[in-house]
N, C-alpha and C positions, 0 to 999 in steps of 0.2 A: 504494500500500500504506500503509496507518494503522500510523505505529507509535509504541510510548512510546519515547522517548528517553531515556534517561537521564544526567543531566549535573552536573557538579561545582561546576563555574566555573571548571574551569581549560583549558588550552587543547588538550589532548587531545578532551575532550567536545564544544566548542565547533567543531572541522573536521568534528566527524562527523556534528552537524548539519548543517553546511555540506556536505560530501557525499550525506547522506542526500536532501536539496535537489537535487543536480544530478541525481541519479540519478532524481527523482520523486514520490518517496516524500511520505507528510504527514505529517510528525512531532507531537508532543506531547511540549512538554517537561516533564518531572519531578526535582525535586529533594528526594533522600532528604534528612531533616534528624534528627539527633542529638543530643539536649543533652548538656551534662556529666554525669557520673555522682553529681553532687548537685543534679540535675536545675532547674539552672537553665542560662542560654542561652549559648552556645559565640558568640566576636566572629566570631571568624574562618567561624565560620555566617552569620553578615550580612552581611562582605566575598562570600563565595560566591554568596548569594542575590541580591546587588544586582548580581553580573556576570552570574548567568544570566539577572536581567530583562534587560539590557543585551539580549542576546545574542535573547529572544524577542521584546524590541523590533525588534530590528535587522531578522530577521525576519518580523515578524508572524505570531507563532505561538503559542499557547494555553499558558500553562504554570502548573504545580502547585507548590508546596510541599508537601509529605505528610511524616507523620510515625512512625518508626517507633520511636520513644525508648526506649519499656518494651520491645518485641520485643527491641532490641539487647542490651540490659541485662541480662534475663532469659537470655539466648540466648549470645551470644557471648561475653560476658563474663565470663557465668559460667564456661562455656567455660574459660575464658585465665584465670581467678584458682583454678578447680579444678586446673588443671593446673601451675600454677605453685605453686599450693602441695604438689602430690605430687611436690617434685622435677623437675617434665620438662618441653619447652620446647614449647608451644604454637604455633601459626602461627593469631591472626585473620583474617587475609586471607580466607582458606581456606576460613572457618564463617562468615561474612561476606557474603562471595559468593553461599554454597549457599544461606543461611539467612535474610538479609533482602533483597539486593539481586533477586535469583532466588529466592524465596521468598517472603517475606510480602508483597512488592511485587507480585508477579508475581500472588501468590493474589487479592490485593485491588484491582490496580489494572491489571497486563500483560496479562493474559489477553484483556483485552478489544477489545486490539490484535492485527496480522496478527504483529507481532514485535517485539520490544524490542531496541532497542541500546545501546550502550555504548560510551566508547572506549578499553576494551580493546584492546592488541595481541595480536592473536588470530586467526584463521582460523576456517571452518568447511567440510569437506570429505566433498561426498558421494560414497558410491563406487557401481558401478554395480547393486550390490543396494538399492539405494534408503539404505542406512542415512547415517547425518550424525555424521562425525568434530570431535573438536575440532581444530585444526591450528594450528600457531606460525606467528608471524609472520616474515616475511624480518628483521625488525632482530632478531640475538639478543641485544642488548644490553637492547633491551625488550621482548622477546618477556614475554608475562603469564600464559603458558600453566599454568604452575606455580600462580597465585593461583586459577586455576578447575578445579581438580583434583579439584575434588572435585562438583562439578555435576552434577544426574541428567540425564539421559536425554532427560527432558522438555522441564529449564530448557533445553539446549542447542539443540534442535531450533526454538524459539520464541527464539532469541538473534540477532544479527546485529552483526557487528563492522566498522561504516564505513571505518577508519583502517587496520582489522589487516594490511594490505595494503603499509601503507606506512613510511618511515624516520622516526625521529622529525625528523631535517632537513627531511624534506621536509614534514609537519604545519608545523612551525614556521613554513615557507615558504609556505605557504598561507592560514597564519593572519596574518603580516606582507604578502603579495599581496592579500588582500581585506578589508585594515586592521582586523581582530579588535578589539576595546576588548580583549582580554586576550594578544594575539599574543608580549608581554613578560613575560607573567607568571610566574615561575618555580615548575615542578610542585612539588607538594606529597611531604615526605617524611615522613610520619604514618604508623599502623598503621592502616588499614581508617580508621576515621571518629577515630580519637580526634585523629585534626589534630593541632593544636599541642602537644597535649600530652602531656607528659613522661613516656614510659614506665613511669620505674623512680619517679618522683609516683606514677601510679597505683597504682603496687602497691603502693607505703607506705601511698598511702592508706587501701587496704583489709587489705593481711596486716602494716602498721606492720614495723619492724625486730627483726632476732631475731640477736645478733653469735655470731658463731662463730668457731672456729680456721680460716685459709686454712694449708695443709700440703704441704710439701713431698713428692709422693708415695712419690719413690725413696727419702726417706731416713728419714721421717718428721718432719722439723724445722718447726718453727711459725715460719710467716715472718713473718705477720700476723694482721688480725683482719677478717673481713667484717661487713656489716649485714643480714643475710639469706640463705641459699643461695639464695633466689627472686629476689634479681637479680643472678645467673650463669645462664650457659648454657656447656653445653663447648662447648669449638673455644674459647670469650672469652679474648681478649686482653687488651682497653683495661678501663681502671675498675678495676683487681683493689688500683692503689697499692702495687704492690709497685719497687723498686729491683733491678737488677742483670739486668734483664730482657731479652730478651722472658720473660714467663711465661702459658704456655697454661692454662686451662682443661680437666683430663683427665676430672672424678671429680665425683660429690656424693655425702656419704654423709646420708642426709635425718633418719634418726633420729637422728644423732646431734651434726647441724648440721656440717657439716664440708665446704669445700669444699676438694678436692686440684689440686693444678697442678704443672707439670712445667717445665724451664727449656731455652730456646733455641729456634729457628727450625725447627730438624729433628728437634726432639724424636718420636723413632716413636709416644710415649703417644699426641699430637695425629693418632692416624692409623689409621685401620681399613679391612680390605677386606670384611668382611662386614657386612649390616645386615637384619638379621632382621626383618620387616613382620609386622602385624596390621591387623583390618581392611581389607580390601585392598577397595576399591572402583570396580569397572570404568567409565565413561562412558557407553559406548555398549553394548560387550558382550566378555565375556572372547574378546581372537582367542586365546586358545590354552587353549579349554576341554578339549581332548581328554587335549593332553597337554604339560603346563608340567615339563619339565625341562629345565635347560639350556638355555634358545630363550635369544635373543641379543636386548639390549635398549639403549635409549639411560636417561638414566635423571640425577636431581637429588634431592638431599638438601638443597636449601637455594636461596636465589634467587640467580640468577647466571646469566652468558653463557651459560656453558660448561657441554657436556652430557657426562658420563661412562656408562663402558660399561661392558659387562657383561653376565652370565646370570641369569636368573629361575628359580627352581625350588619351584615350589609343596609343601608338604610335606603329612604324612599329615592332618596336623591340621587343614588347612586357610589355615595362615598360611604365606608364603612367603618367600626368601632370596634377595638379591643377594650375589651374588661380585662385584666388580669387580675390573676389569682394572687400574686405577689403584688408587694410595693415595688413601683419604679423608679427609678434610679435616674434624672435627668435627662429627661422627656423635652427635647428640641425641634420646635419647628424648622422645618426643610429638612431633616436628618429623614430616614427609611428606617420603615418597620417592614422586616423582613421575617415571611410566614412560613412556617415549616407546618408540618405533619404531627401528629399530637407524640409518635415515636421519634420526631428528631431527623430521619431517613431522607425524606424528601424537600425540597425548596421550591415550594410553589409561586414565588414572587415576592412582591414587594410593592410598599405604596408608603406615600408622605405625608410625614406627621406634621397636622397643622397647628396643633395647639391649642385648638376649640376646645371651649369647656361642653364638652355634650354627657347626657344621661341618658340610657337604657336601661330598658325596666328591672334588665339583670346586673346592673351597677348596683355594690355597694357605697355607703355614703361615707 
């Protein structure tokens, strides 16, 4: 089977080649490349590139550089600087995925292959009516399931996840058994491609600082001063500089530059059981088109081990509402609720938390 590869340099991508290998397959390696957003050249692009010739050396196997600069810019970015300037907390990974790696890649350059991989931890599970699930991987620690939530239909069926299979130990250990030139390399902790660089950099650089009152919500007392409400997110913790702490993140009021927080560890502010969805975006296809009330669901608001529970109840409008069974944990509008199967197994999609205060007759108060 002919397939694109697609690979980073770091040492996820790097086994799945080496899997794809034992399995038979003929790969083609591909490396998306991104420049800075003052569109000159990213180093830590050249440290990448020179491990993945490493790597189709090692090999001998065909590989690209291709370029998707302006798509991302245009696309994702804009994405993540609209969204953060209205207030609400974006996920790139997300629009990333769907939009250049599965998307303009795929238009321009995957298609031409039987299937494209990646080493996502991830699964793909077909059930016996022919259709093809996305499915987590056994490590929940890095399961990735959540970053491809948003994937059509299409991109998934034409995907194939080498590694999803397996623990990240034991990756590592395949990459140190067949002496990787990258088997040490420590994964990258970046948003989608922006690599090394600085988060809350970028967004100075484009929305510059804007200082506000940080306020005590219960009391209204002015603790301090921010540089922006656009870089907070609720649930934040770390970065707020304030003393006497912990202090959450509860509130942004956007017109009027104002970010609120609440003080201590159990603070209830930092805590919600409902989270009201738009846009809701199925994968494969809605399992409960007949009748979404109440069905029982696994479910994430954010990236992490751990899968919370709960009911789904589609409403008249078309947007839908989790109740959970737990307390939540820093419930940010524009962030994804991503919906699993009540076993965990499956990823049915995902849709955006608005932050509406709504009830359902099955909401506790």
């Amino acid at each position: 089977m002919k397939v694109a590869a697609l690979i980073s340099g770091g040492v996820d991508s790097a086994v799945a080649v080496h899997r794809l290998l034992e399995r038979g397959d003929d790969p083609h390696l591909f490396y998306i490349r991104i420049g800075l957003d003052n569109g000159e050249g990213d180093c830590s692009a050249e440290e990448d590139i020179e491990m993945c010739t490493c790597i189709a050396r090692r090999y001998n196997l065909p590989f690209d550089v291709v370029s998707l600069h302006q798509e991302y810019w245009d696309n994702v970015m804009e994405y993540a600087l609209r969204t953060v300037r209205a207030g609400l907390t974006p996920n790139p990974d997300l629009m990333c995925n769907r939009m250049i790696k599965f998307g303009f890649f795929e238009d321009r350059w995957g298609h031409e292959f039987d299937k494209t991989a990646t080493g996502h931890y991830a699964t793909t599970i077909t059930t016996d009516d022919g259709l093809v699930y996305l499915g987590t991987a056994p490590d929940p620690v890095k399961d990735q399931t959540d970053f491809l939530a948003r994937i059509s239909y299409r991109q998934l069926s034409h995907l194939t996840f080498p590694i999803g299979d397996l623990p990240k130990s034991r990756v590592r250990e395949i990459a140190i058994e067949t002496a990787m030139p990258n088997a040490y390399r420590r994964d990258s902790q970046g948003i989608c491609f922006l690599g090394k660089i600085n988060y809350n950099d970028f967004i100075r650089r484009h929305l510059g600082e804007r200082p506000g009152p940080i306020v005590e919500i219960e009391t209204g007392r002015k603790l301090g001063e921010h540089r922006g409400f656009w870089f907070h997110t609720i649930g934040q913790r770390k970065g707020l500089g304030l003393s006497g702490g912990p202090w959450y993140v509860v509130g942004k009021q956007v017109d009027d530059n104002v970010v609120y927080v609440s003080n201590g560890y159990d603070t209830e502010l930092q805590y919600g059981r409902t989270l009201h969805l738009t846009e809701m975006h199925w994968i494969t296809r809605d399992p409960w088109e007949d009748n979404c009330s109440g069905v029982e669901i696994a479910f994430k608001n954010r990236h992490s081990p751990e899968f919370l529970s709960g009911t789904l109840t589609r409403l008249p409008d078309g947007d839908y509402v989790i109740d959970s069974r737990e307390k939540v944990q820093g419930i940010a509008p524009g962030q994804f609720a991503v919906i699993y199967s009540p076993d965990c197994r499956i990823c049915y999609g995902s849709a955006i938390i608005t932050g509406r205060s709504v009830r359902t007759s099955g909401t506790k108060p």
